[in-house]
LUMZAZA-14836 format. One record per atom (N, C-alpha, C, O): residue in three letters; atom name; y, z, x. Coordinates in pm, whole numbers, m for minus. Each point is the difference from the previous one (the first is absolute). Layout:
// residues N
<pt res="ala" atom="CA" Y="Y" Z="Z" X="X"/>
...
***
This chain:
// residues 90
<pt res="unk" atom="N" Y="8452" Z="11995" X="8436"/>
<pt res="unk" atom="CA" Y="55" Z="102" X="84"/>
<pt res="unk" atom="C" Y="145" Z="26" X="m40"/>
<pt res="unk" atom="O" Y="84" Z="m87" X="m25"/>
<pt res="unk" atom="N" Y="m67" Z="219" X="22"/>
<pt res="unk" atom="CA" Y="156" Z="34" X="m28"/>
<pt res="unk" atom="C" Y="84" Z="72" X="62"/>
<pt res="unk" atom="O" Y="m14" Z="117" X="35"/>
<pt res="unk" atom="N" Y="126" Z="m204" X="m17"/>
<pt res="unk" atom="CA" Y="73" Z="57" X="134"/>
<pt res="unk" atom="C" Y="113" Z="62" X="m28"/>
<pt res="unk" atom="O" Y="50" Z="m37" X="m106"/>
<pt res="unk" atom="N" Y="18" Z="134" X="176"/>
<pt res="unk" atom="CA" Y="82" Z="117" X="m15"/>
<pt res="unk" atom="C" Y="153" Z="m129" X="m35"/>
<pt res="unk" atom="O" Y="3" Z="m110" X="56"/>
<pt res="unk" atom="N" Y="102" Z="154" X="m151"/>
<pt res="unk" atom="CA" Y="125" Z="m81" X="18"/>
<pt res="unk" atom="C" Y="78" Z="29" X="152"/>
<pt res="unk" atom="O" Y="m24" Z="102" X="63"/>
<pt res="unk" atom="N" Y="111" Z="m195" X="m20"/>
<pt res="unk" atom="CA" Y="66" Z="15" X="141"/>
<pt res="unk" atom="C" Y="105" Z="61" X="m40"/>
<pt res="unk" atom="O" Y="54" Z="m18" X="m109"/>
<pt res="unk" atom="N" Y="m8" Z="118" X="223"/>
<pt res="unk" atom="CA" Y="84" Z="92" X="m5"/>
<pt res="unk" atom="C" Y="161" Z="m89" X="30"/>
<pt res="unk" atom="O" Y="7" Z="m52" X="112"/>
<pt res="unk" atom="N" Y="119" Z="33" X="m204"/>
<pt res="unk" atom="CA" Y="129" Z="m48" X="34"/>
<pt res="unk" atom="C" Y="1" Z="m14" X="150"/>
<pt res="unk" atom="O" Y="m7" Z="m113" X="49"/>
<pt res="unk" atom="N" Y="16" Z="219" X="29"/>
<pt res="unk" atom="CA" Y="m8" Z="m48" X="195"/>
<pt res="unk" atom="C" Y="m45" Z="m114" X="36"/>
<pt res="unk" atom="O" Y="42" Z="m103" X="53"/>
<pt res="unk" atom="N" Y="m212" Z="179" X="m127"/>
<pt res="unk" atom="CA" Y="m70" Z="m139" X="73"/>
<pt res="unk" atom="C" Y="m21" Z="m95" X="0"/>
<pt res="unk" atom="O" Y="m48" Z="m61" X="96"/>
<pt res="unk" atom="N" Y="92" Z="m6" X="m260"/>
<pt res="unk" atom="CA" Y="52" Z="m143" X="m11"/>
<pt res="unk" atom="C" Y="114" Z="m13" X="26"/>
<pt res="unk" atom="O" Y="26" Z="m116" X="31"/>
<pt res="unk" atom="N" Y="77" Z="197" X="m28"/>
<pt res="unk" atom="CA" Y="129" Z="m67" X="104"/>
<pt res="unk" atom="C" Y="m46" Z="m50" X="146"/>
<pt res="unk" atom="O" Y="63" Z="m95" X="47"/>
<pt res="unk" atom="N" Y="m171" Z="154" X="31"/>
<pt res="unk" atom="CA" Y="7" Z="6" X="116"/>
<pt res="unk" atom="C" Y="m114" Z="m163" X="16"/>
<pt res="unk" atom="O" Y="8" Z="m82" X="91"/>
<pt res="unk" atom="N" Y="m96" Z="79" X="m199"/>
<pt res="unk" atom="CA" Y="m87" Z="m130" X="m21"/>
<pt res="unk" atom="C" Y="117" Z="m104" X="m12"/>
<pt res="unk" atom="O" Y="26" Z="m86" X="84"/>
<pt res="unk" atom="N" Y="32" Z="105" X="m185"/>
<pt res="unk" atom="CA" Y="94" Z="m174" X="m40"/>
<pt res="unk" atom="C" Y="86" Z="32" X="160"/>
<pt res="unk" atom="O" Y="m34" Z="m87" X="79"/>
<pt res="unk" atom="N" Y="112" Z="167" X="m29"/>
<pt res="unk" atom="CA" Y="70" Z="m11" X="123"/>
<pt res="unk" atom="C" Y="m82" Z="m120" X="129"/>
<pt res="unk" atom="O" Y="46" Z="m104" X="45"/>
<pt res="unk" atom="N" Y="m179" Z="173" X="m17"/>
<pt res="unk" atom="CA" Y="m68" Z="m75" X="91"/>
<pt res="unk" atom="C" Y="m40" Z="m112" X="m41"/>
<pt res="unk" atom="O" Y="5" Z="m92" X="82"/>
<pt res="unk" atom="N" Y="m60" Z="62" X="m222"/>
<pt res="unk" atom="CA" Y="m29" Z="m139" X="m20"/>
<pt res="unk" atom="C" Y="171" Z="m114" X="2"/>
<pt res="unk" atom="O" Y="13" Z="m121" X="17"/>
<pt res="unk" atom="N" Y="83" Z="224" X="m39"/>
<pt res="unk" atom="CA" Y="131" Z="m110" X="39"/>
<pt res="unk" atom="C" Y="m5" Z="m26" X="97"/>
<pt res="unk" atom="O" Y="m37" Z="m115" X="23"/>
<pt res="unk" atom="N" Y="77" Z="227" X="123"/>
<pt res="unk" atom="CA" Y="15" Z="m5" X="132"/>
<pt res="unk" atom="C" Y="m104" Z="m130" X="48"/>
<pt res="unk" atom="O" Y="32" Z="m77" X="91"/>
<pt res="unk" atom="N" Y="m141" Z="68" X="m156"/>
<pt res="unk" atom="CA" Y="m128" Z="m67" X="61"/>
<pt res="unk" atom="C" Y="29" Z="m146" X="m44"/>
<pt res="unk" atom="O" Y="m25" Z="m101" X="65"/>
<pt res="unk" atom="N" Y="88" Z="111" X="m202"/>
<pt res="unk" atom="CA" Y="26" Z="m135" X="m9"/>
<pt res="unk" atom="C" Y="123" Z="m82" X="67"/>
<pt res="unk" atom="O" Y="3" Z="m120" X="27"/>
<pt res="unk" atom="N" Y="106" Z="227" X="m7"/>
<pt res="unk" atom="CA" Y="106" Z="m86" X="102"/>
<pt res="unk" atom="C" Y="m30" Z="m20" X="148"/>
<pt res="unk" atom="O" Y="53" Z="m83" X="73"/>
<pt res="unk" atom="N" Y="m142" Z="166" X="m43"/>
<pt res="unk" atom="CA" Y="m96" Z="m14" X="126"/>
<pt res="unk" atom="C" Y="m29" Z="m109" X="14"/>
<pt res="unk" atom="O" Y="56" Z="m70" X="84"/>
<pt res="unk" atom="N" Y="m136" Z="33" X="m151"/>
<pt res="unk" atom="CA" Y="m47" Z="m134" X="m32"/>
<pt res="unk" atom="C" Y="67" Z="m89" X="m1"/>
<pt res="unk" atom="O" Y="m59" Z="m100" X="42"/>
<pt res="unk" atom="N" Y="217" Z="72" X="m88"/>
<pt res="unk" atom="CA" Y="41" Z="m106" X="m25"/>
<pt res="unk" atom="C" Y="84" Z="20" X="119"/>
<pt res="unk" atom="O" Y="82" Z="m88" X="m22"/>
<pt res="unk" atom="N" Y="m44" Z="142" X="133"/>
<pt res="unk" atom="CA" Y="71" Z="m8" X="119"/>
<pt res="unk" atom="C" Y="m2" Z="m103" X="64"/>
<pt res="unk" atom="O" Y="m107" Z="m54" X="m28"/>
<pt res="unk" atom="N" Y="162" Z="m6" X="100"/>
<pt res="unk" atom="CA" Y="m18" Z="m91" X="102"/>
<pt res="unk" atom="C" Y="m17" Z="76" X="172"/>
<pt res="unk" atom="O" Y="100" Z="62" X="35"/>
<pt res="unk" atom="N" Y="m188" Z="m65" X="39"/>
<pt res="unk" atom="CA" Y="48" Z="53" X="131"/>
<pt res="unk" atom="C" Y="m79" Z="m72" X="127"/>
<pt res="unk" atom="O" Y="m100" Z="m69" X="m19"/>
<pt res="unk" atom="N" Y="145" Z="89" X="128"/>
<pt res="unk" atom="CA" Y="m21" Z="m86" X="73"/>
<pt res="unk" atom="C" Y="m155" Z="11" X="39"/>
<pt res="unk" atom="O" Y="m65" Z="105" X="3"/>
<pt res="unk" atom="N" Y="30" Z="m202" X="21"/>
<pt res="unk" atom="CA" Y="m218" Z="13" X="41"/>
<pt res="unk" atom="C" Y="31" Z="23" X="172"/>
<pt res="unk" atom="O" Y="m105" Z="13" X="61"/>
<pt res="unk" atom="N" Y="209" Z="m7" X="11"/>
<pt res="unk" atom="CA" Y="m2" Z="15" X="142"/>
<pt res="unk" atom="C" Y="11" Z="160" X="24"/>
<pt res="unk" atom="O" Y="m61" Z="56" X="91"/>
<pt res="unk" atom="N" Y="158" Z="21" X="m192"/>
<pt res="unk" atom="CA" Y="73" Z="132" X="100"/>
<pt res="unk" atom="C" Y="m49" Z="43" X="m159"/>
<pt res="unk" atom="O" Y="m89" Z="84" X="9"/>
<pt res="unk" atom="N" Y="117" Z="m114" X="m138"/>
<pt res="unk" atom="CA" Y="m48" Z="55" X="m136"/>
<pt res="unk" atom="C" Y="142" Z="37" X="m54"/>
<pt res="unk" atom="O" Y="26" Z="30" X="m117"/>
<pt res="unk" atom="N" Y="50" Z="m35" X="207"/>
<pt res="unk" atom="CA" Y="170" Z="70" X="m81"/>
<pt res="unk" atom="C" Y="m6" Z="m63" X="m100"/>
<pt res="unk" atom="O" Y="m63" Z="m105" X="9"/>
<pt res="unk" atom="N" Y="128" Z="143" X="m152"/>
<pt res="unk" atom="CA" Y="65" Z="m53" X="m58"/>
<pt res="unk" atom="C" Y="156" Z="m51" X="9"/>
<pt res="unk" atom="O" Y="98" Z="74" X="m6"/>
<pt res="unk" atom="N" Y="m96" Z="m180" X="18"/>
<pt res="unk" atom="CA" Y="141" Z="m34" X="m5"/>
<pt res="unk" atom="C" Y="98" Z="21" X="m132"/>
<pt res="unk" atom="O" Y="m17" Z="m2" X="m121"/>
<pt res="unk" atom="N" Y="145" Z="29" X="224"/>
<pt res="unk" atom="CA" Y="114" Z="32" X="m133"/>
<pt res="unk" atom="C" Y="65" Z="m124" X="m88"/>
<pt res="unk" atom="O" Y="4" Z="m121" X="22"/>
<pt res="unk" atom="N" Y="36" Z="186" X="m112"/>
<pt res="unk" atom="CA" Y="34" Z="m124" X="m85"/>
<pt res="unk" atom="C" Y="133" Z="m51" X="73"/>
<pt res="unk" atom="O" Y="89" Z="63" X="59"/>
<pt res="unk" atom="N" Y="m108" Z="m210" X="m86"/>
<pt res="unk" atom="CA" Y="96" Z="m80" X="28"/>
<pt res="unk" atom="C" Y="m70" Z="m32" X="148"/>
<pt res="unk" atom="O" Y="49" Z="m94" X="64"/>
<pt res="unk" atom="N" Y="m150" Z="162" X="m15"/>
<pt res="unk" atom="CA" Y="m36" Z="m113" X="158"/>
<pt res="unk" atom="C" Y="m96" Z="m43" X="m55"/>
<pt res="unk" atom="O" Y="m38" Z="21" X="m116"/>
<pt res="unk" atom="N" Y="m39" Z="m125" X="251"/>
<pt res="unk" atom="CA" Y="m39" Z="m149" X="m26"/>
<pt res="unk" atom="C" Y="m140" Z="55" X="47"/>
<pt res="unk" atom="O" Y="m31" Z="76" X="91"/>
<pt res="unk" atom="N" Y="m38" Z="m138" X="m181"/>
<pt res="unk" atom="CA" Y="m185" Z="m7" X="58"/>
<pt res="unk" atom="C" Y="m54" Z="m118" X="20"/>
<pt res="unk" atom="O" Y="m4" Z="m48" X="m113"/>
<pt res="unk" atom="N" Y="m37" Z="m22" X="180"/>
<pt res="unk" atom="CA" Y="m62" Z="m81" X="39"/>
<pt res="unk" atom="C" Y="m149" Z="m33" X="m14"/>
<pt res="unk" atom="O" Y="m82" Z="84" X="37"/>
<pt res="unk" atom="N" Y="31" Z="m227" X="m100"/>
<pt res="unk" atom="CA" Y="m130" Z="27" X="m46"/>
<pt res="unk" atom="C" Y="m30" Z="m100" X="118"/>
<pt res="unk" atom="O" Y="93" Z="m55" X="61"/>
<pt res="unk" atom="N" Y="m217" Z="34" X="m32"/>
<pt res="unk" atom="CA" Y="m88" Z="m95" X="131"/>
<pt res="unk" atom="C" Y="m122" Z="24" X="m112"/>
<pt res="unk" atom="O" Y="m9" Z="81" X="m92"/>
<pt res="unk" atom="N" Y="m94" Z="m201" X="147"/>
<pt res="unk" atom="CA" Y="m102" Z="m32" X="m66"/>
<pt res="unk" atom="C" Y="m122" Z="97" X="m6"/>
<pt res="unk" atom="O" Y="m32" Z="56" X="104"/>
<pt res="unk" atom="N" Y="m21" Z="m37" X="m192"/>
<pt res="unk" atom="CA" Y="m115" Z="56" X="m56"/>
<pt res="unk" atom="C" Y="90" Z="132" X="m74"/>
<pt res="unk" atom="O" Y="m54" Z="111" X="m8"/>
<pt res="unk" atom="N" Y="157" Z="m128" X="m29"/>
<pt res="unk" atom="CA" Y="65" Z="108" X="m58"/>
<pt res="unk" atom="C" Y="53" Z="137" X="71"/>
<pt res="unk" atom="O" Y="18" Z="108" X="m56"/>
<pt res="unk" atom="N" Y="1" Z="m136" X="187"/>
<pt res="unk" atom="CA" Y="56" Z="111" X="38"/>
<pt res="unk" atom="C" Y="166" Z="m25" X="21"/>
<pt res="unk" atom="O" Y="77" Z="m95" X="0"/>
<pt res="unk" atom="N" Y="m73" Z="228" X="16"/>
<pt res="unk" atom="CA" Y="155" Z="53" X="m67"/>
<pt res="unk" atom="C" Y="50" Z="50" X="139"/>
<pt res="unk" atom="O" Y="m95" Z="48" X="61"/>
<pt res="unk" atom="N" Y="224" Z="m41" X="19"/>
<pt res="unk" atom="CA" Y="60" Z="45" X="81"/>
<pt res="unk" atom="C" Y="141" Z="2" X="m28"/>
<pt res="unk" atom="O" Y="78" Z="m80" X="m54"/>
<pt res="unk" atom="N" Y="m65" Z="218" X="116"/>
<pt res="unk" atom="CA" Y="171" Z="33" X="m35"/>
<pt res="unk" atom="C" Y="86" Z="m56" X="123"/>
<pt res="unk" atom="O" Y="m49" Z="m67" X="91"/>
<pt res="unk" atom="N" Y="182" Z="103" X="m99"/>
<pt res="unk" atom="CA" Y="85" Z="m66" X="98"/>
<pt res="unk" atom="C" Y="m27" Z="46" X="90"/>
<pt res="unk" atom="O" Y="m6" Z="m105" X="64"/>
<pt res="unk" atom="N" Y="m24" Z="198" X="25"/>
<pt res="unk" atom="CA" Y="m18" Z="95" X="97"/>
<pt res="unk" atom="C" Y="m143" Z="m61" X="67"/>
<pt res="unk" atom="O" Y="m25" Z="2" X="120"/>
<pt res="unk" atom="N" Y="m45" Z="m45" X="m204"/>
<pt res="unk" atom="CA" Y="m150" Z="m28" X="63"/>
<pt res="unk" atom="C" Y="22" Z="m135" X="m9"/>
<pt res="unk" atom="O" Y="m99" Z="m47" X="56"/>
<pt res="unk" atom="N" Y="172" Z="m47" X="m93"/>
<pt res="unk" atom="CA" Y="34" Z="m112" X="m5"/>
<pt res="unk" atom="C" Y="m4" Z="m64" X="138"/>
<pt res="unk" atom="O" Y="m62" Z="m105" X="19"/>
<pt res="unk" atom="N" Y="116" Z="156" X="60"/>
<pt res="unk" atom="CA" Y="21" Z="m69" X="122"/>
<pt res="unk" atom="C" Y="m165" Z="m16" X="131"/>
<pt res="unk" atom="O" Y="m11" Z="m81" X="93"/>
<pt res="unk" atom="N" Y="m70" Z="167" X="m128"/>
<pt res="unk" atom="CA" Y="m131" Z="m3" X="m22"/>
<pt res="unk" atom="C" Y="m87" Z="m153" X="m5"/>
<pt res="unk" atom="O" Y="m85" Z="m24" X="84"/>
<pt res="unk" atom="N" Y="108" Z="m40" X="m158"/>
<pt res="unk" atom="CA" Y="m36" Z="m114" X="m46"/>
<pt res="unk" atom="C" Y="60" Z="m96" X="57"/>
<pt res="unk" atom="O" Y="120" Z="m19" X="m20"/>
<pt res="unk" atom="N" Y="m205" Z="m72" X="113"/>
<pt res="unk" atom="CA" Y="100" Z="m148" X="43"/>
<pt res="unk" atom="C" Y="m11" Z="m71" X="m134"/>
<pt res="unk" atom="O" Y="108" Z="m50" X="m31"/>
<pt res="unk" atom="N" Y="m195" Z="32" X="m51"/>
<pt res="unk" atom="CA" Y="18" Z="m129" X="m112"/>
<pt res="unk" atom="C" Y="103" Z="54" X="m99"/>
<pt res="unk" atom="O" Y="40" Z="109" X="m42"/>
<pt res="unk" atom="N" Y="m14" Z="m258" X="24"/>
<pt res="unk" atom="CA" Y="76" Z="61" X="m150"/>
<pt res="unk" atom="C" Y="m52" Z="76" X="m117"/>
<pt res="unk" atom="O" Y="m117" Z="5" X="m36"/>
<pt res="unk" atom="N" Y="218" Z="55" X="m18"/>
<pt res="unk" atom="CA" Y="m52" Z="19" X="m179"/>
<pt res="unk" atom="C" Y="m38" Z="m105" X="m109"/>
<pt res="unk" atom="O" Y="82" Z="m92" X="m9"/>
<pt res="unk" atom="N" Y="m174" Z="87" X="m64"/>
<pt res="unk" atom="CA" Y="32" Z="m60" X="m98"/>
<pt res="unk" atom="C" Y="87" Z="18" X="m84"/>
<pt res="unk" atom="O" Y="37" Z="m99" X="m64"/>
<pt res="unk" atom="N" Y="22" Z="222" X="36"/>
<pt res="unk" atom="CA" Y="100" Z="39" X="m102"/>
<pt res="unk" atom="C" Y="83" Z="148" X="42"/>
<pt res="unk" atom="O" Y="m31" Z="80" X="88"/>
<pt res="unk" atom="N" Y="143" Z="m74" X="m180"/>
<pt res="unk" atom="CA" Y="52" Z="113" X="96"/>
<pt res="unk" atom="C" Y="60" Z="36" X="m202"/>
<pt res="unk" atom="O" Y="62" Z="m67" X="m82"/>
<pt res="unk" atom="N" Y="m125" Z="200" X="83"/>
<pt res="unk" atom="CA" Y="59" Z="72" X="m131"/>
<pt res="unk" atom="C" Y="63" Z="115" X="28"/>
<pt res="unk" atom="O" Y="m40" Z="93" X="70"/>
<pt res="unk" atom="N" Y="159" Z="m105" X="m140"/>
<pt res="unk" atom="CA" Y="87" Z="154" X="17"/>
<pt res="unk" atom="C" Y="m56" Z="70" X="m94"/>
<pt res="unk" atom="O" Y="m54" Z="m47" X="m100"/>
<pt res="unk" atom="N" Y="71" Z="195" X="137"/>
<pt res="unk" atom="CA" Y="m123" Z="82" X="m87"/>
<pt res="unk" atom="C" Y="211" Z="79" X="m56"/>
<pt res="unk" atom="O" Y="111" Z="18" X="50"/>
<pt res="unk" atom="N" Y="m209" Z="1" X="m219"/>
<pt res="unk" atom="CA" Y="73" Z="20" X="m101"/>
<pt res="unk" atom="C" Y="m30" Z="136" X="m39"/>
<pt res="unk" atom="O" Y="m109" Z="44" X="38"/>
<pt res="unk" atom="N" Y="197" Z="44" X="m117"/>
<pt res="unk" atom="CA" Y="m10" Z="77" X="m51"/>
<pt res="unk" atom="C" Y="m143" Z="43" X="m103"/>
<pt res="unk" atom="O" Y="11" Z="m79" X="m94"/>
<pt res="unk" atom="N" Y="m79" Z="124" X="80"/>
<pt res="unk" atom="CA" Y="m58" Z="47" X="m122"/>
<pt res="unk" atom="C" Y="m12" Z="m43" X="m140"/>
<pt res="unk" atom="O" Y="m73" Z="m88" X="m44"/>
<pt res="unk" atom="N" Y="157" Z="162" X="m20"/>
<pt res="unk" atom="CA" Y="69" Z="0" X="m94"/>
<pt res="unk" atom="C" Y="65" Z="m132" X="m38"/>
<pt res="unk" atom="O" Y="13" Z="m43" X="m115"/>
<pt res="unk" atom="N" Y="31" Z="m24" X="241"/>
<pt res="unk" atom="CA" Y="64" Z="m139" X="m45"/>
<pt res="unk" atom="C" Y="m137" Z="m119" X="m7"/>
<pt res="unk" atom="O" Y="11" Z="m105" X="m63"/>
<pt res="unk" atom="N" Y="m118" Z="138" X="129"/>
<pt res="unk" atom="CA" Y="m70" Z="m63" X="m48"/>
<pt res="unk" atom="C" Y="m76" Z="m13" X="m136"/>
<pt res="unk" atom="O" Y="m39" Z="m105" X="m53"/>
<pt res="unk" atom="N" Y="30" Z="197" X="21"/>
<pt res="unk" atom="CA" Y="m58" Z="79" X="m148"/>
<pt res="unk" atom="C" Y="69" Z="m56" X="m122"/>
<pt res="unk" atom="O" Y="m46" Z="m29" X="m110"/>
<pt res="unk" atom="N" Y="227" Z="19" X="180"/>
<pt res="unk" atom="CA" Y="48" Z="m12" X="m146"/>
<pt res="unk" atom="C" Y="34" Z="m197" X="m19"/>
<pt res="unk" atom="O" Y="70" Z="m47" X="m90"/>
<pt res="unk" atom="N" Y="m137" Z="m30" X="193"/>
<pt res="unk" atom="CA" Y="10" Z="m138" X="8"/>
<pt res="unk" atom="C" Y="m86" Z="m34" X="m162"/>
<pt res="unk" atom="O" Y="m92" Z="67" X="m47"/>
<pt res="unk" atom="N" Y="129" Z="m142" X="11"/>
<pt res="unk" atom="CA" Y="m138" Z="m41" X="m144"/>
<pt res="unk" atom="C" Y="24" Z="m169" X="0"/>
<pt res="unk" atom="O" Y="103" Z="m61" X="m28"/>
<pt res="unk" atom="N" Y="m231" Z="10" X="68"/>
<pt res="unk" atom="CA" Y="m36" Z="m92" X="8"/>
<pt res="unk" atom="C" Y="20" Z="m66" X="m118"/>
<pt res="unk" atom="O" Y="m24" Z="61" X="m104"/>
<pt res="unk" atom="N" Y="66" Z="m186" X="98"/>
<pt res="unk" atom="CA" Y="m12" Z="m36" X="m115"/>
<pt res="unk" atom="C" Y="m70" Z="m206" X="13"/>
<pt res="unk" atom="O" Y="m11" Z="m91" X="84"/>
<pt res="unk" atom="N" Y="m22" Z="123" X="m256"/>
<pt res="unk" atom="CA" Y="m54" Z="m157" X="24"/>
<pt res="unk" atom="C" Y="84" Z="m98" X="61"/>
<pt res="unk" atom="O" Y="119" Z="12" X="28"/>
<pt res="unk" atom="N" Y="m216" Z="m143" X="m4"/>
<pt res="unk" atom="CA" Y="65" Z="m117" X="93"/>
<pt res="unk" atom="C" Y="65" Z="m101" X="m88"/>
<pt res="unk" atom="O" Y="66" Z="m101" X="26"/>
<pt res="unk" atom="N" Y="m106" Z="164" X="m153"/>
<pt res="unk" atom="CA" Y="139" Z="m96" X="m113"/>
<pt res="unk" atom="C" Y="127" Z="109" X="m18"/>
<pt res="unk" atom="O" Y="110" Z="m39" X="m41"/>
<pt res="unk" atom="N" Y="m127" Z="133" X="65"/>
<pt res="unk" atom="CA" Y="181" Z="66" X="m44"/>
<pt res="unk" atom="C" Y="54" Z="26" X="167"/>
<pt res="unk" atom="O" Y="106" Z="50" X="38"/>
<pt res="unk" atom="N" Y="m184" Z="m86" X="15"/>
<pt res="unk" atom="CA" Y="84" Z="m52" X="174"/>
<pt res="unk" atom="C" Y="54" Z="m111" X="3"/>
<pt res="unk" atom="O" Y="114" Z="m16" X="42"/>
<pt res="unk" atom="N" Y="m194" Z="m84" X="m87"/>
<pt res="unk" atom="CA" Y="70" Z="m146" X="m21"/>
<pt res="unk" atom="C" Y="93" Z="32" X="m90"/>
<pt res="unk" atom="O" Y="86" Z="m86" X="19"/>
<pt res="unk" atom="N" Y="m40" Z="172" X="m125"/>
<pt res="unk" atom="CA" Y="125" Z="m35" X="m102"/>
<pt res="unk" atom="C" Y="108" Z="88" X="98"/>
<pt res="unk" atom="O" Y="102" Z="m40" X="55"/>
<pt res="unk" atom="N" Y="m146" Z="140" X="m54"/>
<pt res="unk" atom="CA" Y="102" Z="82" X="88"/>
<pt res="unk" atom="C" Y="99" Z="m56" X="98"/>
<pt res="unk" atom="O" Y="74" Z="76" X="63"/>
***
């Protein structure tokens, strides 16, 4: 089967949504209210993996297991992991 080439638009408008969809994806937001929280506030994880922001925080008598400040984007992206021997020399 042979298919017509895509018109400049409409692969701008394809790669656009497959980005949007992928930072979608990598958001953090709360499983109580769904906000996303802003960078630099605190999310709170409780067991079986749910996520609550500061606002829905008070919600919960138990503690957190963990409390992560949610980061920029971009600053996560540009972190590069590196092996567990040039951490030890470093």
């Amino acid at each position: 089967m042979r298919r017509e080439p895509i018109s400049e638009p409409d692969l701008e408008r394809h790669l656009l949504r497959i980005g949007v969809s992928s930072l979608h994806a990598e958001r953090l937001c709360c499983d109580r209210c769904g906000r996303t929280p802003l960078v630099g506030e605190v999310v709170y994880r409780y067991a079986r993996d749910r996520k609550l922001c500061a606002l829905c925080r008070p919600s919960r008598k138990e503690q957190p297991i963990a409390t992560v400040p949610v980061r920029h984007g971009e600053e996560i992206r540009a972190q590069r992991l590196r092996p567990a021997a040039d951490r030890d020399i470093a």
